[in-house]
mmCIF file of the N, C-alpha and C atoms, coordinates in Angstrom:
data_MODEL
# 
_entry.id   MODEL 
# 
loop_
_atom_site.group_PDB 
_atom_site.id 
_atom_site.type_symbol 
_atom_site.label_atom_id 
_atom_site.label_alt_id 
_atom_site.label_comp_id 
_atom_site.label_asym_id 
_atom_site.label_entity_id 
_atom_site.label_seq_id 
_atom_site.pdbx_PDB_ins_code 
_atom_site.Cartn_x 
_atom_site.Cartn_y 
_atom_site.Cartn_z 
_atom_site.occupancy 
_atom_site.B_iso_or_equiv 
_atom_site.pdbx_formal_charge 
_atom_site.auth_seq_id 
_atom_site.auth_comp_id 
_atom_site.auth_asym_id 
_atom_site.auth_atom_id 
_atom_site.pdbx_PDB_model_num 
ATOM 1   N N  . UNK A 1 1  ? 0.837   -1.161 0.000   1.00 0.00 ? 1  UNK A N  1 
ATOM 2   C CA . UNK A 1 1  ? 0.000   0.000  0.000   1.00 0.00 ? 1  UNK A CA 1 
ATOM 3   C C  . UNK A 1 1  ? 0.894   1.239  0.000   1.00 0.00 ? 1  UNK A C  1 
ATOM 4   N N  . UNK A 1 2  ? 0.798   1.902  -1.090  1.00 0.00 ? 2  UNK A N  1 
ATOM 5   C CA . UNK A 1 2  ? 1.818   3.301  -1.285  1.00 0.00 ? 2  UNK A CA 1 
ATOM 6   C C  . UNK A 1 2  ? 1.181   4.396  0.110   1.00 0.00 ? 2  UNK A C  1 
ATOM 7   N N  . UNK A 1 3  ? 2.561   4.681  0.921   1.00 0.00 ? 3  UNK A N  1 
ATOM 8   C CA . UNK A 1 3  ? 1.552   5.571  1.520   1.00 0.00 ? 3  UNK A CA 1 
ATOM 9   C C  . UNK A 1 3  ? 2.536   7.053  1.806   1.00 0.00 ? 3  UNK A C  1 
ATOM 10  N N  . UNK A 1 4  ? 2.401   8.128  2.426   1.00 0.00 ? 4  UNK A N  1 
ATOM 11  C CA . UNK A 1 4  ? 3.074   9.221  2.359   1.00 0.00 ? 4  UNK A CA 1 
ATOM 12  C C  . UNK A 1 4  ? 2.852   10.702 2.920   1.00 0.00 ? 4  UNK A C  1 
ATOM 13  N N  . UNK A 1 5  ? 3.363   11.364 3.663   1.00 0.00 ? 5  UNK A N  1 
ATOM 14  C CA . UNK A 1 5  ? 2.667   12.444 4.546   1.00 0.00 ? 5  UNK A CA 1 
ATOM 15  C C  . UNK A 1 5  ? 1.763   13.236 3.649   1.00 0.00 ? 5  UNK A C  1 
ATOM 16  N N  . UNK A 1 6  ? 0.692   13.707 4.581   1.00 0.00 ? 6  UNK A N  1 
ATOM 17  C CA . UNK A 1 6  ? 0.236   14.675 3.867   1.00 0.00 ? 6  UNK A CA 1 
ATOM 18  C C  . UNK A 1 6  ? 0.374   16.101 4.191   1.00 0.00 ? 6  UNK A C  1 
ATOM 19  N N  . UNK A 1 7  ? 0.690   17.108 3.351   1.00 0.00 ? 7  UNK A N  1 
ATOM 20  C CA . UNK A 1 7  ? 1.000   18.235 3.618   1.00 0.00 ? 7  UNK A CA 1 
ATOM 21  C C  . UNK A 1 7  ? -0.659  19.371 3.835   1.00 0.00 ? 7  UNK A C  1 
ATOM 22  N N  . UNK A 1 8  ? -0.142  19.815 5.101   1.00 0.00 ? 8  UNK A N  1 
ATOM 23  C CA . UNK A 1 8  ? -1.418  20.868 4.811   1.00 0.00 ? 8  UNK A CA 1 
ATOM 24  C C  . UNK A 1 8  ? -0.400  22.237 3.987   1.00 0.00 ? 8  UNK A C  1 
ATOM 25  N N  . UNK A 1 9  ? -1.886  23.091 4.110   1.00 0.00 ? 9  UNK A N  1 
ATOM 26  C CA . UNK A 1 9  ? -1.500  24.410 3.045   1.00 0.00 ? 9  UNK A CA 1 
ATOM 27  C C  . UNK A 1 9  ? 0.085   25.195 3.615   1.00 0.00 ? 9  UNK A C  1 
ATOM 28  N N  . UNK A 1 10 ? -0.069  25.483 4.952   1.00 0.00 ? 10 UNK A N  1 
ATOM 29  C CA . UNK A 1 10 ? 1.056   25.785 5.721   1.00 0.00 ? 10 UNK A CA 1 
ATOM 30  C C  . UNK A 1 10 ? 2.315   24.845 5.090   1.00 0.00 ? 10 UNK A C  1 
ATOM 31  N N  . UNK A 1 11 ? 2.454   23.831 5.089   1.00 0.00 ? 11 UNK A N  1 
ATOM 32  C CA . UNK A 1 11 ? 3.230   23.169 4.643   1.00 0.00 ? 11 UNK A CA 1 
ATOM 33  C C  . UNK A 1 11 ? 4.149   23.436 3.197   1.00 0.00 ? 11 UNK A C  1 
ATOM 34  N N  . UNK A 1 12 ? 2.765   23.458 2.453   1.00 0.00 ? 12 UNK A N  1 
ATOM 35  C CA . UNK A 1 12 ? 3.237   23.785 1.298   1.00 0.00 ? 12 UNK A CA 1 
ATOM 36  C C  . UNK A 1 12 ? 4.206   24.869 0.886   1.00 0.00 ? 12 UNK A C  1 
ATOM 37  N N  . UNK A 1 13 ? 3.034   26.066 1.748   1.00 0.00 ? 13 UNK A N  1 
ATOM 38  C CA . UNK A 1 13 ? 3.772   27.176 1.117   1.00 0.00 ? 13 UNK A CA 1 
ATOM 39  C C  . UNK A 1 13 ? 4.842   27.880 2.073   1.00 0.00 ? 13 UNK A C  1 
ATOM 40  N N  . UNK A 1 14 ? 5.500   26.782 3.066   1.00 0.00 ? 14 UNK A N  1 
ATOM 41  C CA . UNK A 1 14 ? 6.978   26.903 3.630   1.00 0.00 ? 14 UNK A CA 1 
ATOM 42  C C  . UNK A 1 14 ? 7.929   25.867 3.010   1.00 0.00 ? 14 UNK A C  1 
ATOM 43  N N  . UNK A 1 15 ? 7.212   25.022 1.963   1.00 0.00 ? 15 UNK A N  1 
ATOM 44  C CA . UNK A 1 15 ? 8.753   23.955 1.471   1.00 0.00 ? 15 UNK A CA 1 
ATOM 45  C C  . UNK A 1 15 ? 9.999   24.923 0.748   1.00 0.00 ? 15 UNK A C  1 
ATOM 46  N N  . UNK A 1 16 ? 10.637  24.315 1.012   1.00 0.00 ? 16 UNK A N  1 
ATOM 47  C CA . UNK A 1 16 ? 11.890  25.158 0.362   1.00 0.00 ? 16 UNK A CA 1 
ATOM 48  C C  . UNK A 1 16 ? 12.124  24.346 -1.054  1.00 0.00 ? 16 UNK A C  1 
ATOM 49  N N  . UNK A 1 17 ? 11.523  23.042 -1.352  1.00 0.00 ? 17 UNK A N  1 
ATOM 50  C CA . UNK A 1 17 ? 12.178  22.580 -2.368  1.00 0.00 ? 17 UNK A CA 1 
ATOM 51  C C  . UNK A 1 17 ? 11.156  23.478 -3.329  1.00 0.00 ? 17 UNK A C  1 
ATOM 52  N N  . UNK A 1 18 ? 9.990   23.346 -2.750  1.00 0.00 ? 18 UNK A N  1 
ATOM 53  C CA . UNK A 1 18 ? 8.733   24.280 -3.527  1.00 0.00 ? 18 UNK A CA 1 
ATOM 54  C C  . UNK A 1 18 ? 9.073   25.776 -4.061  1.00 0.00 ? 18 UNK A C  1 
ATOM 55  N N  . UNK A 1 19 ? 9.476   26.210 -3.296  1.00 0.00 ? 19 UNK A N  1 
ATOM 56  C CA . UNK A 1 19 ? 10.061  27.225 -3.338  1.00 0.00 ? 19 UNK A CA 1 
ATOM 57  C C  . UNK A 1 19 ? 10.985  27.423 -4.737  1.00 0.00 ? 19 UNK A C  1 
ATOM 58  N N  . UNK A 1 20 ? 12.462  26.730 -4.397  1.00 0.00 ? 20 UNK A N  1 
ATOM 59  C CA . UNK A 1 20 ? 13.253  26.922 -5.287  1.00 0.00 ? 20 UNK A CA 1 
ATOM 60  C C  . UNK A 1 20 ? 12.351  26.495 -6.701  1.00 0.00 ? 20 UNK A C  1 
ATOM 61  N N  . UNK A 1 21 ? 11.556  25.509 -6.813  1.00 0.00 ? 21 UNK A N  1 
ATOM 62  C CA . UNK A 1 21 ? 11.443  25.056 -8.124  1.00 0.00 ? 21 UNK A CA 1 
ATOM 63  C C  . UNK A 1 21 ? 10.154  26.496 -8.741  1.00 0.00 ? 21 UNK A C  1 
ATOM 64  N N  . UNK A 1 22 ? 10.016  27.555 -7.786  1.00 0.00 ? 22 UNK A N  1 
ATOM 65  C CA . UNK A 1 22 ? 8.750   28.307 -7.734  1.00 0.00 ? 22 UNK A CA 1 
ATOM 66  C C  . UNK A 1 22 ? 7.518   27.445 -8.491  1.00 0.00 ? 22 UNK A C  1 
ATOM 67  N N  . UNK A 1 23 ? 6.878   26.655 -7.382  1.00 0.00 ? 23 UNK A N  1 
ATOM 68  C CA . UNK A 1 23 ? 6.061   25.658 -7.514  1.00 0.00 ? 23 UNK A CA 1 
ATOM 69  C C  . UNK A 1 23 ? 4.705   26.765 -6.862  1.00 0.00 ? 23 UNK A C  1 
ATOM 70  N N  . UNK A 1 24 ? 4.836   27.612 -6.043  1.00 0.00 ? 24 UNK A N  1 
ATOM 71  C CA . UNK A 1 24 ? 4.142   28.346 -5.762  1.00 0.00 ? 24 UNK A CA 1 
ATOM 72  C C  . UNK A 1 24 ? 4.561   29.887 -5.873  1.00 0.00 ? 24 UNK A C  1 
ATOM 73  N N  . UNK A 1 25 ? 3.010   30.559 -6.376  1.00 0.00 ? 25 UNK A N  1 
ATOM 74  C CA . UNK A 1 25 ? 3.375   31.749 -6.749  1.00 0.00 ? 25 UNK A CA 1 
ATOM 75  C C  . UNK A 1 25 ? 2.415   32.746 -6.193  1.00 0.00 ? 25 UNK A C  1 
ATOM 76  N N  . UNK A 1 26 ? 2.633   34.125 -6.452  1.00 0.00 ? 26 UNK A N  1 
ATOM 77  C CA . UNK A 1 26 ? 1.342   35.110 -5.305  1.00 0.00 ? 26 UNK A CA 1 
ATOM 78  C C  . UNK A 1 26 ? 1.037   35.776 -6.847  1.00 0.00 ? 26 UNK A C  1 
ATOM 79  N N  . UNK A 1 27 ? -0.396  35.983 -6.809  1.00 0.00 ? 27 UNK A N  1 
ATOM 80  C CA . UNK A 1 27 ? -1.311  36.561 -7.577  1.00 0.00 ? 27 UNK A CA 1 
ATOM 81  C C  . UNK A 1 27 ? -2.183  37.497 -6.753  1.00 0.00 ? 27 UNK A C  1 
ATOM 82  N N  . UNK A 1 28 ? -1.970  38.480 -7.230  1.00 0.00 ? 28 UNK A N  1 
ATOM 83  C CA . UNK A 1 28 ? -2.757  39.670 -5.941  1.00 0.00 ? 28 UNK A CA 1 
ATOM 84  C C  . UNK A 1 28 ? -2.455  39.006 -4.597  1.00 0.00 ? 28 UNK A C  1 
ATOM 85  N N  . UNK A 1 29 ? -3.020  38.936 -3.842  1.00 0.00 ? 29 UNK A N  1 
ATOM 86  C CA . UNK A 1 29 ? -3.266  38.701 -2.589  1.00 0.00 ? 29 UNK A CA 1 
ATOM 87  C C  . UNK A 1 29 ? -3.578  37.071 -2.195  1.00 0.00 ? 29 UNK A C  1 
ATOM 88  N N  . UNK A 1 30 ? -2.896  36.066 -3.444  1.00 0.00 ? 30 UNK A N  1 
ATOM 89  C CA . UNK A 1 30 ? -3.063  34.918 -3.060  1.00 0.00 ? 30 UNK A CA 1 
ATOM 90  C C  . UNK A 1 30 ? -1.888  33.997 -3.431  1.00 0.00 ? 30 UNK A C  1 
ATOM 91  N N  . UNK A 1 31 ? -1.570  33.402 -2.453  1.00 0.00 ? 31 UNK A N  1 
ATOM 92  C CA . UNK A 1 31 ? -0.895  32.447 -3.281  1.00 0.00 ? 31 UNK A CA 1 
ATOM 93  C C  . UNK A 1 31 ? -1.560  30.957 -3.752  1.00 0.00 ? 31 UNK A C  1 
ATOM 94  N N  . UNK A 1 32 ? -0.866  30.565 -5.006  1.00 0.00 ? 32 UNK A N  1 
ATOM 95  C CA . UNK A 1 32 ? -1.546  29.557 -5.182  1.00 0.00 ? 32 UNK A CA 1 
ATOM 96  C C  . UNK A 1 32 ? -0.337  28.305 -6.285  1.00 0.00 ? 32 UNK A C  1 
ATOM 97  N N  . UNK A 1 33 ? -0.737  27.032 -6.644  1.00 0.00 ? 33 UNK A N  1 
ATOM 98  C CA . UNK A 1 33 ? 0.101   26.492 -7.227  1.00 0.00 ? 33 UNK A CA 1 
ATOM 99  C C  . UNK A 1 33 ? 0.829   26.738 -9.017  1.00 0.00 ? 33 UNK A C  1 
ATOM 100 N N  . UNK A 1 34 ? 1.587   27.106 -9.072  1.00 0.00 ? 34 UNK A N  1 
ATOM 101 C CA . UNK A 1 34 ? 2.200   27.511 -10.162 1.00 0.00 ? 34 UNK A CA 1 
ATOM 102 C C  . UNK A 1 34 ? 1.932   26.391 -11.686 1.00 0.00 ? 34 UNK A C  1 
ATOM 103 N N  . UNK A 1 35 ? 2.127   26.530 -12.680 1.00 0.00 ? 35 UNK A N  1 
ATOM 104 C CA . UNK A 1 35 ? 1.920   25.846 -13.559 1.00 0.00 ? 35 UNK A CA 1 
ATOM 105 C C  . UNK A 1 35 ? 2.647   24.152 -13.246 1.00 0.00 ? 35 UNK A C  1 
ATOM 106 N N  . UNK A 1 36 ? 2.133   23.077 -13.437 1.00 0.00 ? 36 UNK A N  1 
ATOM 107 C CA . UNK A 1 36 ? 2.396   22.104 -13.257 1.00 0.00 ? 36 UNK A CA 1 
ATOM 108 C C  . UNK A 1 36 ? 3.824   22.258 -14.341 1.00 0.00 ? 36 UNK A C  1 
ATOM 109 N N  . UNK A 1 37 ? 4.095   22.144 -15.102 1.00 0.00 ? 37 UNK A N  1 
ATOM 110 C CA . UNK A 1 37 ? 5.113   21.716 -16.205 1.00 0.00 ? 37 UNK A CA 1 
ATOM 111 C C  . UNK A 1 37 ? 6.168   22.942 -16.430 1.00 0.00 ? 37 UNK A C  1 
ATOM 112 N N  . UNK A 1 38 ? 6.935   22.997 -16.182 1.00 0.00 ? 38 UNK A N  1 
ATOM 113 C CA . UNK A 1 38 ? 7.997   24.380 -17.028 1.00 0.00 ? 38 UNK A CA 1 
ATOM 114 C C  . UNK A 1 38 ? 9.034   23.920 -17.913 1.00 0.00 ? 38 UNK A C  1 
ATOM 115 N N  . UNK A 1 39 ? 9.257   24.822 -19.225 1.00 0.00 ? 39 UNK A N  1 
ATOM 116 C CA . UNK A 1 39 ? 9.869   24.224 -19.825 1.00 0.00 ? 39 UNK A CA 1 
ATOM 117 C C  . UNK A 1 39 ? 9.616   25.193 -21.465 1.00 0.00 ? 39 UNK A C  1 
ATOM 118 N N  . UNK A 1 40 ? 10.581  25.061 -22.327 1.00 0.00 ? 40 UNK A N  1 
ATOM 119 C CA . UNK A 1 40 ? 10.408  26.095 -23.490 1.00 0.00 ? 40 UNK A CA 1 
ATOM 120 C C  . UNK A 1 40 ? 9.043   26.304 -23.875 1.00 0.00 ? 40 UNK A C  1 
ATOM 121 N N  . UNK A 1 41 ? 8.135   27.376 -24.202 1.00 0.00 ? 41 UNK A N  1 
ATOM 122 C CA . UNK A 1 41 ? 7.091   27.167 -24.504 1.00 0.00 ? 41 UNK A CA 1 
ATOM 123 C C  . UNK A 1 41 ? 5.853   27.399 -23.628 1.00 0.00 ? 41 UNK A C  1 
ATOM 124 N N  . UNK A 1 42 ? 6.082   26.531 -22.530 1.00 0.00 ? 42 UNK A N  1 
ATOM 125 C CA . UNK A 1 42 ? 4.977   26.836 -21.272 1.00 0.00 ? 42 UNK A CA 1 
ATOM 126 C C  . UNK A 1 42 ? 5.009   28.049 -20.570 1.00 0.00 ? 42 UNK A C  1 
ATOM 127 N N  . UNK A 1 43 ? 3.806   28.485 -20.779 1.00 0.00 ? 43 UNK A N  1 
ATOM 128 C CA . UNK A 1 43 ? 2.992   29.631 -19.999 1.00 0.00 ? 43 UNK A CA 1 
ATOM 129 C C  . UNK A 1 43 ? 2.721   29.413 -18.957 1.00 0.00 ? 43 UNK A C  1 
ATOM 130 N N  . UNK A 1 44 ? 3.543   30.496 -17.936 1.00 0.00 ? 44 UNK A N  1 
ATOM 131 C CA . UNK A 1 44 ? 3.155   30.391 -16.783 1.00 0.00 ? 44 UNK A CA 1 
ATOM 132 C C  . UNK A 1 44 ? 2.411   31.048 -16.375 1.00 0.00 ? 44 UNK A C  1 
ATOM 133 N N  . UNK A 1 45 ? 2.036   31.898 -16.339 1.00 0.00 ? 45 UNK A N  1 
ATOM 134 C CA . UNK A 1 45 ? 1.152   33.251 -16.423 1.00 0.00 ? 45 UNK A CA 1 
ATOM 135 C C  . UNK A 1 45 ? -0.176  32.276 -15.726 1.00 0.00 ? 45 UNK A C  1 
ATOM 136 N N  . UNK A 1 46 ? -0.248  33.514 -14.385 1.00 0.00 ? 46 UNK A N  1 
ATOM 137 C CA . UNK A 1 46 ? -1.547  32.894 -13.689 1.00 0.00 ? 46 UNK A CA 1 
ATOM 138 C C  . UNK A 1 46 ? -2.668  34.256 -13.486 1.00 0.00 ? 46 UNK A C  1 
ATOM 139 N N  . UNK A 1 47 ? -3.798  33.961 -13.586 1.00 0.00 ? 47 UNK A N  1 
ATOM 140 C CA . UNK A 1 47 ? -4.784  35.172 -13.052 1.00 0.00 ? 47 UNK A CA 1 
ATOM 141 C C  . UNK A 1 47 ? -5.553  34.294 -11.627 1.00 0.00 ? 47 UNK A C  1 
ATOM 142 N N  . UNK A 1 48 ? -6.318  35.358 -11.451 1.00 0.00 ? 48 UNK A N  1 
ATOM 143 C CA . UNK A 1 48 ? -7.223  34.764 -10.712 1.00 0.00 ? 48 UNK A CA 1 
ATOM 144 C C  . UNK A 1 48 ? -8.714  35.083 -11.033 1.00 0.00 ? 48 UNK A C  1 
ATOM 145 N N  . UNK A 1 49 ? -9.959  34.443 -11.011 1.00 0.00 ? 49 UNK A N  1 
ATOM 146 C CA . UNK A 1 49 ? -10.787 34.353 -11.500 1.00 0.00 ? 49 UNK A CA 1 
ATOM 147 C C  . UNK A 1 49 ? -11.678 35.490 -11.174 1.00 0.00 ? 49 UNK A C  1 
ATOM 148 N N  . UNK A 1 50 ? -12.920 35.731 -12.206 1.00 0.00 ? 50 UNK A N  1 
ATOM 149 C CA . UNK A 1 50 ? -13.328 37.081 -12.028 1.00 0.00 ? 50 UNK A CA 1 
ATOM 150 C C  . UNK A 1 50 ? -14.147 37.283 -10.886 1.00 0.00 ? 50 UNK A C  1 
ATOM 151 N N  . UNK A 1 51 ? -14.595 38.645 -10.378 1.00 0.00 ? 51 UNK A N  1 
ATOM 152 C CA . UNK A 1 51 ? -15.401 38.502 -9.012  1.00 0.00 ? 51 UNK A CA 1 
ATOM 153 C C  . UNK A 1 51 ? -16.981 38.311 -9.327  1.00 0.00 ? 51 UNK A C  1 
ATOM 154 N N  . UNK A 1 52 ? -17.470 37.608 -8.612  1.00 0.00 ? 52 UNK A N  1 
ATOM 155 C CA . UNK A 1 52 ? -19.055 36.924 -8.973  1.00 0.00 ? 52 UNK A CA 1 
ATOM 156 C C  . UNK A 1 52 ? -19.517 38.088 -9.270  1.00 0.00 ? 52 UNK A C  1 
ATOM 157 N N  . UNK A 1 53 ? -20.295 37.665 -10.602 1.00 0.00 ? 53 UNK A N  1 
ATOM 158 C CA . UNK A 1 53 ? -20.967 39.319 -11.715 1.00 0.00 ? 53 UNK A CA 1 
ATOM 159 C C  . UNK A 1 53 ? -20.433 39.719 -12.331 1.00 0.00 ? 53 UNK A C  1 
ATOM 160 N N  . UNK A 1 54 ? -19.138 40.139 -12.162 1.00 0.00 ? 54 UNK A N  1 
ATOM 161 C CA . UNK A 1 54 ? -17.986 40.850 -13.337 1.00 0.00 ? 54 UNK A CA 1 
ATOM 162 C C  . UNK A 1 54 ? -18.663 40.513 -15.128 1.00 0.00 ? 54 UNK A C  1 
ATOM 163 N N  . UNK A 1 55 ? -19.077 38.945 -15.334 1.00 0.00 ? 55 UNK A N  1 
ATOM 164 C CA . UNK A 1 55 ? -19.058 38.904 -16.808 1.00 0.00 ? 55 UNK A CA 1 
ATOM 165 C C  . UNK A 1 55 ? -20.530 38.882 -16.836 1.00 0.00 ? 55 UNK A C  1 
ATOM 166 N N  . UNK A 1 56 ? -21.664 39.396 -15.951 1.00 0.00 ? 56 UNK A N  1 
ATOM 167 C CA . UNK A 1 56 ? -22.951 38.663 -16.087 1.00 0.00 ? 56 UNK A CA 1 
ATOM 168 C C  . UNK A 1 56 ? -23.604 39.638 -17.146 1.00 0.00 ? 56 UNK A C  1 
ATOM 169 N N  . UNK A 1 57 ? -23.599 41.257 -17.208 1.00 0.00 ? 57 UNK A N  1 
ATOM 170 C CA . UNK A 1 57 ? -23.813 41.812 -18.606 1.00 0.00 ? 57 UNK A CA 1 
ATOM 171 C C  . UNK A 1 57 ? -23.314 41.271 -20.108 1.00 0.00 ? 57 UNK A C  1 
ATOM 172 N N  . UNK A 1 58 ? -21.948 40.978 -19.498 1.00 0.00 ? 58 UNK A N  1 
ATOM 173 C CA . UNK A 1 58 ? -21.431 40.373 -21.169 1.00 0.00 ? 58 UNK A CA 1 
ATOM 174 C C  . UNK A 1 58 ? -22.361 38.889 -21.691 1.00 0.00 ? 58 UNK A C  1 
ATOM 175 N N  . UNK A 1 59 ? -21.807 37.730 -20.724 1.00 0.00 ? 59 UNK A N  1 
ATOM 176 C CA . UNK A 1 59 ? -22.823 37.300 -20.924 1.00 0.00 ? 59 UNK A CA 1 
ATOM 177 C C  . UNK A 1 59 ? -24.576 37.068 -21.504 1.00 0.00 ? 59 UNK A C  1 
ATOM 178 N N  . UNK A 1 60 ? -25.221 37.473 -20.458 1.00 0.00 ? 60 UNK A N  1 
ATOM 179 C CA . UNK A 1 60 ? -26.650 37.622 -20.803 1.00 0.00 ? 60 UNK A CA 1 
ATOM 180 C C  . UNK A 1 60 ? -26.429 38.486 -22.531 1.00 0.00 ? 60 UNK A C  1 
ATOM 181 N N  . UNK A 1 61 ? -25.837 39.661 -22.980 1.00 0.00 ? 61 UNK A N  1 
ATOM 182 C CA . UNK A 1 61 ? -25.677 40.039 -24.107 1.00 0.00 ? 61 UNK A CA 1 
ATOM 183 C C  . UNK A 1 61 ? -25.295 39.260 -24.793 1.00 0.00 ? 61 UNK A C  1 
ATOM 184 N N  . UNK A 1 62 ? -24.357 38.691 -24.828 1.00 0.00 ? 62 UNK A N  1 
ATOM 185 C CA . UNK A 1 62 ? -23.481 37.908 -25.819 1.00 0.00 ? 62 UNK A CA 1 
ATOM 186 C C  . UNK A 1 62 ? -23.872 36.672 -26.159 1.00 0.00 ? 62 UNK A C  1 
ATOM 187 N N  . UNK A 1 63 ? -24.592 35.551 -25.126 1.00 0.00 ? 63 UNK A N  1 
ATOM 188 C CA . UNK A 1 63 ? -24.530 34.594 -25.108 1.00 0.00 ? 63 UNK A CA 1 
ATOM 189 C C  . UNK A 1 63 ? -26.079 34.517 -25.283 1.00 0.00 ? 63 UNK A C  1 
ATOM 190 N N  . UNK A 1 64 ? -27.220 34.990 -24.466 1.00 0.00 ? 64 UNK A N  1 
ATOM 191 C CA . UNK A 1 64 ? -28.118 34.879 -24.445 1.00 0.00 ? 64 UNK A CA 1 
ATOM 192 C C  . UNK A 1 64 ? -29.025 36.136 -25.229 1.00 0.00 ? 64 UNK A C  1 
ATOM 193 N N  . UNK A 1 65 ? -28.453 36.672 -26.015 1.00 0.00 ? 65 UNK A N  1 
ATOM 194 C CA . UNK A 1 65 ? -28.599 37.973 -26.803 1.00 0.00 ? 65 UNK A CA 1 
ATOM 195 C C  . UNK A 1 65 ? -29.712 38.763 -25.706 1.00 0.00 ? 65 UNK A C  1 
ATOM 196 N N  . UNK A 1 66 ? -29.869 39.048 -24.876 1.00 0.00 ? 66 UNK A N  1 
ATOM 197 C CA . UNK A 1 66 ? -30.653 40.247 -24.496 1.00 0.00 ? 66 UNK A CA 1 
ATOM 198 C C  . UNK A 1 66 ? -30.124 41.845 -24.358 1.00 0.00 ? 66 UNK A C  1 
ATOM 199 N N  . UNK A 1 67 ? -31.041 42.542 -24.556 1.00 0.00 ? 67 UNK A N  1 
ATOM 200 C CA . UNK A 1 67 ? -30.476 44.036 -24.376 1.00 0.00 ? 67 UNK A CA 1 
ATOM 201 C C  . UNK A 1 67 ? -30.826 44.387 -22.939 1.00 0.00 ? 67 UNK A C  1 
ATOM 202 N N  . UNK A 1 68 ? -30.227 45.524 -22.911 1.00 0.00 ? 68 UNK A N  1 
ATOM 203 C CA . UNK A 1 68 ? -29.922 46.217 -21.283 1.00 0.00 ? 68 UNK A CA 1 
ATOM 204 C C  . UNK A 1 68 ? -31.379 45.915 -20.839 1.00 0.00 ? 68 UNK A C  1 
ATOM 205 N N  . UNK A 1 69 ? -32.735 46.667 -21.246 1.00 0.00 ? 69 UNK A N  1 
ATOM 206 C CA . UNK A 1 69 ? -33.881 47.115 -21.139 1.00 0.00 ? 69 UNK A CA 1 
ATOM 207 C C  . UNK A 1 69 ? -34.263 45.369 -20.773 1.00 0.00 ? 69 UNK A C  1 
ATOM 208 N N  . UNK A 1 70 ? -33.796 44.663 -21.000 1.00 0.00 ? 70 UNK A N  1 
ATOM 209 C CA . UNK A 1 70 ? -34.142 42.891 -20.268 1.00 0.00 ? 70 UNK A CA 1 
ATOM 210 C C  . UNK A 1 70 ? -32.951 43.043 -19.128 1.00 0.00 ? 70 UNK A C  1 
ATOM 211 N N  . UNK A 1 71 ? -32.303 43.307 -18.947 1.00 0.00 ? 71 UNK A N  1 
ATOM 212 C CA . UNK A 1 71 ? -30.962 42.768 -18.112 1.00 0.00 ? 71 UNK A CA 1 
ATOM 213 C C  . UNK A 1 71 ? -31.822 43.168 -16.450 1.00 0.00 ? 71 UNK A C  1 
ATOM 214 N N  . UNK A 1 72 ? -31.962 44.888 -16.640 1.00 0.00 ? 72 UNK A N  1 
ATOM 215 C CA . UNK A 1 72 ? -31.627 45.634 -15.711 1.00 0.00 ? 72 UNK A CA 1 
ATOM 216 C C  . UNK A 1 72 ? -33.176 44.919 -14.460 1.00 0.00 ? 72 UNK A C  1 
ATOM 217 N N  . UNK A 1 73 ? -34.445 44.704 -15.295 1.00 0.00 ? 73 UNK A N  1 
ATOM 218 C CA . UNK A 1 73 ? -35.192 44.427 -14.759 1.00 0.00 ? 73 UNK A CA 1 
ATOM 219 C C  . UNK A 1 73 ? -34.893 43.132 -13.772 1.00 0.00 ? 73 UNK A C  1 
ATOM 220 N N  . UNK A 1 74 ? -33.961 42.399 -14.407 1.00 0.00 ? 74 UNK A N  1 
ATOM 221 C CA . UNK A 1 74 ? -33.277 40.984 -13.595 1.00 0.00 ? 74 UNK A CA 1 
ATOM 222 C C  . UNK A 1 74 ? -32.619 41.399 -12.710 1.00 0.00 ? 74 UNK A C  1 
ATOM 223 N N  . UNK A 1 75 ? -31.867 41.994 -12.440 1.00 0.00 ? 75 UNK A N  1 
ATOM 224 C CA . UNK A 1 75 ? -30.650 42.628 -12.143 1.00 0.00 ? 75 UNK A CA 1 
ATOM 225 C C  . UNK A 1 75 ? -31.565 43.337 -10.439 1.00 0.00 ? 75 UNK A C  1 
ATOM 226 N N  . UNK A 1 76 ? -32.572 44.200 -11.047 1.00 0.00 ? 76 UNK A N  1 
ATOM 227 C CA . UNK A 1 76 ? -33.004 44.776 -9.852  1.00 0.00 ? 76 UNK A CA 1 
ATOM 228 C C  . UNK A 1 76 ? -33.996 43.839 -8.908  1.00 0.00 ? 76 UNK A C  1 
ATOM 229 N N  . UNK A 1 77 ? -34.707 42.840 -9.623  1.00 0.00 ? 77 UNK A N  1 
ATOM 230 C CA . UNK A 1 77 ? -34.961 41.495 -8.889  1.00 0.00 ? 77 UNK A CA 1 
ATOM 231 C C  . UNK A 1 77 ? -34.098 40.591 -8.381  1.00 0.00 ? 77 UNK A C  1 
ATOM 232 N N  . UNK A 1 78 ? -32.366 40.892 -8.109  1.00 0.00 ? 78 UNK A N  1 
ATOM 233 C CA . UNK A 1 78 ? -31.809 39.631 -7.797  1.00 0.00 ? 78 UNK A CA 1 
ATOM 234 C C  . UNK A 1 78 ? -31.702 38.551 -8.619  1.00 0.00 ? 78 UNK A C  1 
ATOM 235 N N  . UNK A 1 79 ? -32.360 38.406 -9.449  1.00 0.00 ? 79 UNK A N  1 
ATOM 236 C CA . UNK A 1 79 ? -32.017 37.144 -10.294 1.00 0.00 ? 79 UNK A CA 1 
ATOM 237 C C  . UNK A 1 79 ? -30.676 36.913 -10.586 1.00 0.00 ? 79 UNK A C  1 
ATOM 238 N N  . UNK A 1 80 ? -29.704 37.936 -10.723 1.00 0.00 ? 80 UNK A N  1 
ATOM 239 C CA . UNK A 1 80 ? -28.939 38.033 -11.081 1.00 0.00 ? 80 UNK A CA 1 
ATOM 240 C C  . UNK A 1 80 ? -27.486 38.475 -10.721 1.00 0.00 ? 80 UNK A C  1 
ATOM 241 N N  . UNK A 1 81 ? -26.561 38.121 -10.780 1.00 0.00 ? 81 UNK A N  1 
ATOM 242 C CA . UNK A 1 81 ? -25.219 38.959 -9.490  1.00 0.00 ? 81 UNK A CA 1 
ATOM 243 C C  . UNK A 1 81 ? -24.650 39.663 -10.664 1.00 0.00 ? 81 UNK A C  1 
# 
């Protein structure tokens, strides 16, 4: 039976081997795990995801074709973030 410590988050983001290989990286105000693979070519480049609502105009427009004059009525009912 393969077995092996488990690291909590603390753990992680004090390894030193982690470290050197920058296995972890800070994005605004977070850190988080760096691209699995490095190597010619690979993008490391990390964001962090948008804040709940940010795309919900684009969306509903884009995807579900409605205009503002549909959105806003949702929007002021909550239906919608």
């Amino acid at each position: 039976m393969p077995c092996g410590r488990v690291n909590t988050v603390a753990d992680l983001l004090a390894d030193p081997h982690l470290r050197v290989r920058q296995a972890i990286v800070g994005v605004e105000d977070l850190a988080m795990a760096a691209a699995p693979r490095k190597g010619p070519g690979v993008t490391t480049a990390t964001t962090t995801a948008p804040v709940l609502g940010a795309q919900t105009d684009e969306i509903l427009r884009e995807v579900l074709s409605l205009d503002p004059a549909r959105i806003r009525p949702l929007r002021t009912a909550g239906a919608v973030a």
